[in-house]
C-alpha positions as a Markdown table, in Angstrom:
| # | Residue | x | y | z |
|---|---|---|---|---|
| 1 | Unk | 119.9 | 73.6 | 87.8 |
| 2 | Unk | 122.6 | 71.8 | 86.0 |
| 3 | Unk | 122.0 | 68.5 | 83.6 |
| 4 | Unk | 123.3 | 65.5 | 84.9 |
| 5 | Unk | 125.6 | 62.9 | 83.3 |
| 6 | Unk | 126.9 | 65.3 | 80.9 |
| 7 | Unk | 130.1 | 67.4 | 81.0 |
| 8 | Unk | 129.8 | 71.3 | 80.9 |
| 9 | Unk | 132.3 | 73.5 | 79.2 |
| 10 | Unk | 132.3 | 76.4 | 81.9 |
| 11 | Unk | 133.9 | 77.3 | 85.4 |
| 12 | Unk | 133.6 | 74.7 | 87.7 |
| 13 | Unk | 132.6 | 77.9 | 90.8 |
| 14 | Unk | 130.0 | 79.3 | 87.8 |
| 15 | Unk | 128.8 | 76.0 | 87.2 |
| 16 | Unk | 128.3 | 74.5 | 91.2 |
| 17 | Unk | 126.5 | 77.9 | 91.6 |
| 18 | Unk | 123.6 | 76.7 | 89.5 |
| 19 | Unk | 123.7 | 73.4 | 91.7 |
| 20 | Unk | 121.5 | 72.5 | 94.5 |
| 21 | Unk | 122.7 | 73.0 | 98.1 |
| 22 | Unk | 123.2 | 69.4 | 99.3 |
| 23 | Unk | 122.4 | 67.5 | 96.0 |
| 24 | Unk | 125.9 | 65.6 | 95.4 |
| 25 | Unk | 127.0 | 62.2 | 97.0 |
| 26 | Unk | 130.8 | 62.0 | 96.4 |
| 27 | Unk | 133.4 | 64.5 | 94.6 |
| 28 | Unk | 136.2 | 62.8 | 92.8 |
| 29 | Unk | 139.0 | 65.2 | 91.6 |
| 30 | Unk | 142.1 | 66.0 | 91.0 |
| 31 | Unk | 142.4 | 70.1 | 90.9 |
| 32 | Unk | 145.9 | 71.8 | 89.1 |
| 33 | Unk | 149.0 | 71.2 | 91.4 |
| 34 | Unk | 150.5 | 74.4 | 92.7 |
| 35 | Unk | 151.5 | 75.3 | 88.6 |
| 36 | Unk | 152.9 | 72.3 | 87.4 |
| 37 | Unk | 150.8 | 72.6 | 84.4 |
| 38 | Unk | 149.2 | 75.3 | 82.1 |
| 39 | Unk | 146.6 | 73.4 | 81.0 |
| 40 | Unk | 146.8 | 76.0 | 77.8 |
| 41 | Unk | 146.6 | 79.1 | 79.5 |
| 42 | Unk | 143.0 | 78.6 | 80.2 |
| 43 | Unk | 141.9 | 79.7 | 83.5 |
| 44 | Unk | 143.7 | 81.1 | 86.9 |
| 45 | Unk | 144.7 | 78.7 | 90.0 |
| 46 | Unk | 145.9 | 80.3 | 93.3 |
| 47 | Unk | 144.7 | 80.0 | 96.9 |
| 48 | Unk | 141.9 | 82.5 | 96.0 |
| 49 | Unk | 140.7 | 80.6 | 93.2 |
| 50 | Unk | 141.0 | 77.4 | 95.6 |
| 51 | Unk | 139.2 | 79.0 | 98.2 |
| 52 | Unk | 135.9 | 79.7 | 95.6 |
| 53 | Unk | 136.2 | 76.1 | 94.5 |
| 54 | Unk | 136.2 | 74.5 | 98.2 |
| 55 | Unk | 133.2 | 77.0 | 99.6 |
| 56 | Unk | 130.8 | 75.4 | 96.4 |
| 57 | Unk | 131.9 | 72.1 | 97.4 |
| 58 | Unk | 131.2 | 71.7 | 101.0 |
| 59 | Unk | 127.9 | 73.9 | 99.4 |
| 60 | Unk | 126.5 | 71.1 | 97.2 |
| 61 | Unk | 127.9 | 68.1 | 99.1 |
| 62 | Unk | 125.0 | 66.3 | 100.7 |
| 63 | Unk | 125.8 | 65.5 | 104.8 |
| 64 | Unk | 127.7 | 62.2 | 105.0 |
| 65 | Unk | 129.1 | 63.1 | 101.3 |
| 66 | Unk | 132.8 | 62.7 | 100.8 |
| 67 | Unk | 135.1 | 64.7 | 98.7 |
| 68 | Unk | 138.6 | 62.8 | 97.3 |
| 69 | Unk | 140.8 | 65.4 | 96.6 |
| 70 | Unk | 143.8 | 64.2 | 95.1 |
| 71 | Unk | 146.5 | 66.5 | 95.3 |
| 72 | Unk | 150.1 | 67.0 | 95.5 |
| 73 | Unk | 152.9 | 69.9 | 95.8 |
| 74 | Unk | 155.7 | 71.7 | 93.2 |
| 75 | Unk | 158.9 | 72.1 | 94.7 |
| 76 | Unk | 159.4 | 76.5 | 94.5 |
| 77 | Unk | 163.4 | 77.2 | 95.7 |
| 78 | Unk | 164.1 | 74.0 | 96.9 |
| 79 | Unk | 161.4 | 73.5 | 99.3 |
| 80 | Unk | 157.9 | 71.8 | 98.9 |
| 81 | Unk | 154.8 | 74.5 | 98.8 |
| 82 | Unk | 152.9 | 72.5 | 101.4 |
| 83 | Unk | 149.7 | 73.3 | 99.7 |
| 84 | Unk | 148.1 | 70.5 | 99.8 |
| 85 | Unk | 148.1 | 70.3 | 103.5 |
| 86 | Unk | 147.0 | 74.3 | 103.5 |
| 87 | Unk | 143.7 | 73.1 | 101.2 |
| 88 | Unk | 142.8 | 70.1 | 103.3 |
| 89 | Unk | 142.9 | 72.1 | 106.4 |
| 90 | Unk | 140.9 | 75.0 | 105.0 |
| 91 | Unk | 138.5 | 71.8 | 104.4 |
| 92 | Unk | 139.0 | 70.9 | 107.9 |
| 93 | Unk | 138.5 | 74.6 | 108.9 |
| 94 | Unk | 135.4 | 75.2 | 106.9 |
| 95 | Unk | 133.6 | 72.6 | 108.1 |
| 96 | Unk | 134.4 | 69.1 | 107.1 |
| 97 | Unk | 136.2 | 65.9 | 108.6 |
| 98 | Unk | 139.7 | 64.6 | 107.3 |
| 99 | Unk | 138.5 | 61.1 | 107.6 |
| 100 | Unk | 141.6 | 60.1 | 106.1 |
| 101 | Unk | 145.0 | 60.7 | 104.2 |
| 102 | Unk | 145.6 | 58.4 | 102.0 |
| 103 | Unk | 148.7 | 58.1 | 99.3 |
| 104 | Unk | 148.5 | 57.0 | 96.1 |
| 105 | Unk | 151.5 | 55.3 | 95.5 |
| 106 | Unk | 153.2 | 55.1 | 91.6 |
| 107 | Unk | 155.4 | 52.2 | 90.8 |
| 108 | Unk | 157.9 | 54.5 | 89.5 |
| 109 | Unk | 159.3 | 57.9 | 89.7 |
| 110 | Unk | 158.8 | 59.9 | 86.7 |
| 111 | Unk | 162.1 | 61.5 | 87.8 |
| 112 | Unk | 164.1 | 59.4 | 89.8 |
| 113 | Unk | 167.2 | 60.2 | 92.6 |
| 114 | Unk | 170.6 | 60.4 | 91.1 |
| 115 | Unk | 174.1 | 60.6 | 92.5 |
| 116 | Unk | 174.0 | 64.2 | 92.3 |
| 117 | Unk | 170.2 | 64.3 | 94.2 |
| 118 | Unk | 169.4 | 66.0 | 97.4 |
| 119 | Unk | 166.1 | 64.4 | 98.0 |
| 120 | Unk | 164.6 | 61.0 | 97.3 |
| 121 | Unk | 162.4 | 59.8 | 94.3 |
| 122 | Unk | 159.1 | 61.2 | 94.7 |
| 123 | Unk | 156.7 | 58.4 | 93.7 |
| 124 | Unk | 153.4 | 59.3 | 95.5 |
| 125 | Unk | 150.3 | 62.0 | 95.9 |
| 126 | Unk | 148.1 | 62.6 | 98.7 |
| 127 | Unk | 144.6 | 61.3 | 98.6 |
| 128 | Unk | 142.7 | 63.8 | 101.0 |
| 129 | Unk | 139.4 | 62.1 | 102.2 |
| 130 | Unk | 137.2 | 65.2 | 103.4 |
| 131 | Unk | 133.5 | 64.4 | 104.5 |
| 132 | Unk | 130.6 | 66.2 | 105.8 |
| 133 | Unk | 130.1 | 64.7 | 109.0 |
| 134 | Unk | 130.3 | 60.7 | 109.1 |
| 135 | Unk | 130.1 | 59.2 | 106.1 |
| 136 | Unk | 127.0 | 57.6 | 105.3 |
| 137 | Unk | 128.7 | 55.3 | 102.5 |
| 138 | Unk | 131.5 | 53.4 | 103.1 |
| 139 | Unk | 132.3 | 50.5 | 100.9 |
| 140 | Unk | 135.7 | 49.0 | 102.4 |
| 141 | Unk | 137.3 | 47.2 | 99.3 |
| 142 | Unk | 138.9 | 43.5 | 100.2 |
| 143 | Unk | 141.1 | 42.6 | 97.6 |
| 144 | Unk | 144.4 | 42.4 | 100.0 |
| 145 | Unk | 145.8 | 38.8 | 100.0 |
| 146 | Unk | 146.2 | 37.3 | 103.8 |
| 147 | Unk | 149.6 | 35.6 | 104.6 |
| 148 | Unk | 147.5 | 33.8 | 106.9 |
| 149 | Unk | 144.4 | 33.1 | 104.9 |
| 150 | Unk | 142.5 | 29.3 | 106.4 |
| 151 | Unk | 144.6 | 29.6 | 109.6 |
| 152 | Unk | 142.6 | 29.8 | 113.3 |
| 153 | Unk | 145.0 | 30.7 | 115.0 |
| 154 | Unk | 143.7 | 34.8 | 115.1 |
| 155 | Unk | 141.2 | 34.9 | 118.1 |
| 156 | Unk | 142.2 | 32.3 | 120.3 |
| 157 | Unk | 143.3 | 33.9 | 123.8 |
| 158 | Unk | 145.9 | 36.5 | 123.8 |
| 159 | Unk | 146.2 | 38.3 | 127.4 |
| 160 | Unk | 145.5 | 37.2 | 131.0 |
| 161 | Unk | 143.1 | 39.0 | 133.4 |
| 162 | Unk | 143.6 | 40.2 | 136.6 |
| 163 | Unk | 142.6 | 37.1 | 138.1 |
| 164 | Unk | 145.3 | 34.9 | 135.7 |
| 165 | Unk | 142.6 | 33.5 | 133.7 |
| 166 | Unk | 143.3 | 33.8 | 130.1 |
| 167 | Unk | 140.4 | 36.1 | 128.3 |
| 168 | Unk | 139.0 | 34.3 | 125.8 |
| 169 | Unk | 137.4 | 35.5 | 122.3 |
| 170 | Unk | 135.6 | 33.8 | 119.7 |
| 171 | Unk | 138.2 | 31.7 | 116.8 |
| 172 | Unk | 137.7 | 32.9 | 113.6 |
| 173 | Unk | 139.3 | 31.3 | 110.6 |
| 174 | Unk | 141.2 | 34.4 | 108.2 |
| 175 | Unk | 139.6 | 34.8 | 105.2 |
| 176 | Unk | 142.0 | 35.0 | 102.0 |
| 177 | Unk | 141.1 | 38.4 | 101.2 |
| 178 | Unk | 141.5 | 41.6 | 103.6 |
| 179 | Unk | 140.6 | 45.1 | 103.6 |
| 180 | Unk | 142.9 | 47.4 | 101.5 |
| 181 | Unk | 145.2 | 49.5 | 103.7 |
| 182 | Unk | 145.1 | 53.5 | 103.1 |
| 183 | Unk | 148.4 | 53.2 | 100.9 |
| 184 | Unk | 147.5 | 52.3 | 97.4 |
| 185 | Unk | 149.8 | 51.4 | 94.6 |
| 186 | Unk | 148.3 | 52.0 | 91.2 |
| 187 | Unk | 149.9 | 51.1 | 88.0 |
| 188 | Unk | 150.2 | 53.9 | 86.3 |
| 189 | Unk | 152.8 | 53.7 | 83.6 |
| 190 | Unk | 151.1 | 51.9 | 80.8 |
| 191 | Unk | 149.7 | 55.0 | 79.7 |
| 192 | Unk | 149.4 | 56.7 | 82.4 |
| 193 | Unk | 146.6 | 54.0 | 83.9 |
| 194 | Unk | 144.2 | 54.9 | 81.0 |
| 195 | Unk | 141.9 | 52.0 | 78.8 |
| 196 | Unk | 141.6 | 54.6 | 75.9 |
| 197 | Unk | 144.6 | 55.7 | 74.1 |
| 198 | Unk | 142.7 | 59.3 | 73.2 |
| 199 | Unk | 143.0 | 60.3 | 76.7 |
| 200 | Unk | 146.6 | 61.1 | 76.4 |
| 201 | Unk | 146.3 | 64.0 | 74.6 |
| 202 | Unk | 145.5 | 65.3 | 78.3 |
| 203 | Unk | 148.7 | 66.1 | 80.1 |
| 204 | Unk | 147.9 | 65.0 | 83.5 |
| 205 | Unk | 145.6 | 62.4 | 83.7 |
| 206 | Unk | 144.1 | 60.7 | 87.2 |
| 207 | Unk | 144.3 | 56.9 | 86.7 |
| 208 | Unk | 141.1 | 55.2 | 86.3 |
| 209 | Unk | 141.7 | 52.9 | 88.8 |
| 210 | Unk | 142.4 | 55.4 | 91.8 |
| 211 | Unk | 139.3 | 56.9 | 90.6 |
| 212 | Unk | 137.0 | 54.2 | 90.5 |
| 213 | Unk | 138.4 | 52.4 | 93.7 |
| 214 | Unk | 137.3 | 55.7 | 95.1 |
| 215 | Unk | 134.1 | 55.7 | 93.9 |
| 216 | Unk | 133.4 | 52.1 | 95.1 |
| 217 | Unk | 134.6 | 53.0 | 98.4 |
| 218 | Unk | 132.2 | 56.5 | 99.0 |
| 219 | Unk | 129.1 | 55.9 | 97.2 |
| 220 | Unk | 126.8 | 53.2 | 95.8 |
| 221 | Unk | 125.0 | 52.7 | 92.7 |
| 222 | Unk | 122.8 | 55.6 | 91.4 |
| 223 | Unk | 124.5 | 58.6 | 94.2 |
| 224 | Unk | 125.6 | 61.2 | 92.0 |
| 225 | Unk | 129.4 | 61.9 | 90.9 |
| 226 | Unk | 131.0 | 65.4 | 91.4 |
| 227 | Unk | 134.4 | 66.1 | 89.3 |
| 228 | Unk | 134.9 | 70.3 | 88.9 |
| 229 | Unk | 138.0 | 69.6 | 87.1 |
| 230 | Unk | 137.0 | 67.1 | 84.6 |
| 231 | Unk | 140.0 | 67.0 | 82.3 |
| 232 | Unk | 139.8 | 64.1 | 80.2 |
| 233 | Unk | 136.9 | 62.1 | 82.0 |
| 234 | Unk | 138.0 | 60.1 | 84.1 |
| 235 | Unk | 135.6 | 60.4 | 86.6 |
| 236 | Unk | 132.4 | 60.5 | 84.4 |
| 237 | Unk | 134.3 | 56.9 | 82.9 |
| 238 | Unk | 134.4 | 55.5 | 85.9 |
| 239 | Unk | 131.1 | 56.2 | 87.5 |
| 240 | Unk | 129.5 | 55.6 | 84.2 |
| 241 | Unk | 130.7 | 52.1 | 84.1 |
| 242 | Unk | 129.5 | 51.5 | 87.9 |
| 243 | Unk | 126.3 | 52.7 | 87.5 |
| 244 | Unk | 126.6 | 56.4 | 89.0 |
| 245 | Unk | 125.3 | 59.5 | 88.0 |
| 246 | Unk | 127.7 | 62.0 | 87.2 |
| 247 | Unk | 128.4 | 65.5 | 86.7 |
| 248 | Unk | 131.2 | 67.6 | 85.6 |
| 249 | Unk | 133.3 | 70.4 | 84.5 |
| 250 | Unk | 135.9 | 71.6 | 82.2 |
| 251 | Unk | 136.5 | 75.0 | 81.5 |
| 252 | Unk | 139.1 | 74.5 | 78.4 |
| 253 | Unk | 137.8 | 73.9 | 75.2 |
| 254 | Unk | 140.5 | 71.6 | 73.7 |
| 255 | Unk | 140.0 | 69.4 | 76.7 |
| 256 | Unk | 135.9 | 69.7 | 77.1 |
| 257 | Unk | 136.0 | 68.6 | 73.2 |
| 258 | Unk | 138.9 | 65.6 | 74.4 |
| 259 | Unk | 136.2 | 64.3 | 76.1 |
| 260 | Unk | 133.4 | 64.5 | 73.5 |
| 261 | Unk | 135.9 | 62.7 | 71.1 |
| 262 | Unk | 136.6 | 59.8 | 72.9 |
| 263 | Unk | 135.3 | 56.9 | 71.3 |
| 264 | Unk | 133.9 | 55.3 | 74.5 |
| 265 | Unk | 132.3 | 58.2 | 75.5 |
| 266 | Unk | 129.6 | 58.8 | 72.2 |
| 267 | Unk | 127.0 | 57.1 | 73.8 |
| 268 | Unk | 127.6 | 58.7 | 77.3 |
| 269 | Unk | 128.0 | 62.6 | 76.7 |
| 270 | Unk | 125.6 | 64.3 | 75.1 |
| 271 | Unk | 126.9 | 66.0 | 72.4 |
């Protein structure tokens, strides 16, 4: 058994070992790209390592859980390593759906094109939405403004039958807000999208707001919160402040401890 709402300072494979088959609603994480990081030397990532990870995940998550998996790729010898695509189909092979790829788009490049470029700004990361059958929660966010909002004119007849009659469907006026399309633009460069100026002692930080749109999307109030890389909290932050239960964890001291010192976190991690 593993406490809930509290990070653990241990291997995230060690740690989901101790966790129920089936207990957790929704994983929110963002695992080490390719090796675009050392996170200080602390622990080994490679497609073995991955492979560990991903079994005790599709393990614990409940049927109808989801798993965002937000990833992305290092360039090796002038070509991308493609791995994200090789973890989300070893998903997809081991059992799982790809109920969507979605993109998490920055609004800038942390390295942008130059005249002397071969390739084009990179200014996005996949959002791999992985799920254990259908998903039993899904919570559609509608902040998109309509162009059209208070018009009628969506619904009225369209297309003729065979006959030549036009087919006609009921008018419905367009409401002023719409569903969010799979392409989400997150501001991230005012620290990197954090509230707490303590988290950037973390080198790669997931935004708040991609994770908490998340986990308003894939699970309601009380499911439990999965993050096996929890880096500077994030996740716990997020669910905390939506009323989830959460559970994580870091296996590097200096970051496990980031997440103890935050000031917003004393009430919320037990210490």
């Amino acid at each position: 058994m593993v406490d809930i709402n509290k990070v653990h300072n241990e291997s995230c494979i060690t740690g989901m070992q101790r966790m129920d088959e089936g207990s957790v609603d929704l994983v929110v994480t963002s695992p080490p790209y390719d090796n675009l990081r050392t996170y200080n030397d602390s622990s080994t990532w490679n497609f073995d390592v991955f492979t560990q990870v991903a079994d005790e995940l599709i393990r614990v998550l409940k049927p109808g859980g989801v798993i965002m998996w937000n990833v992305n790729d290092a360039v090796v010898d002038g070509s991308e390593t493609g791995t994200s695509f090789k973890q989300a189909l070893y998903f997809k092979d081991n059992g799982l759906n790809l109920h969507d790829t979605m993109i998490y788009q920055k609004p800038s490049a942390a390295y942008p094109a130059s005249d002397k470029s071969n390739r084009y700004s990179q200014v996005f990361e996949y959002c791999f939405i992985l799920s254990k059958g259908k998903p039993k929660t899904v919570n559609l966010i509608r902040d998109r403004e309509n162009r059209w909002a208070g018009t009628k004119n969506f619904g009225t007849p369209t297309s003729r039958q065979k006959d030549g009659s036009l087919k006609k469907s009921k008018q419905l006026t367009v409401s002023s807000l719409g569903i969010r399309d799979n392409i989400w633009r997150i501001i991230n460069s005012r620290g990197f999208g954090q509230s707490n100026n303590e988290v950037y002692n973390h080198p790669a930080t997931m935004p708040e707001e991609l994770a908490r749109g998340h986990i308003l999307s894939w699970s309601n109030p009380d499911d439990l919160i999965l993050d096996p890389f929890m880096g500077s909290g994030t996740t716990a932050r997020m669910a905390f402040r939506e009323g989830r239960n959460w559970v994580g964890f870091e296996i590097d001291p200096e970051y496990y401890n980031l997440c103890l010192q935050c000031t917003e976190f004393n009430s919320v991690f037990d210490k």
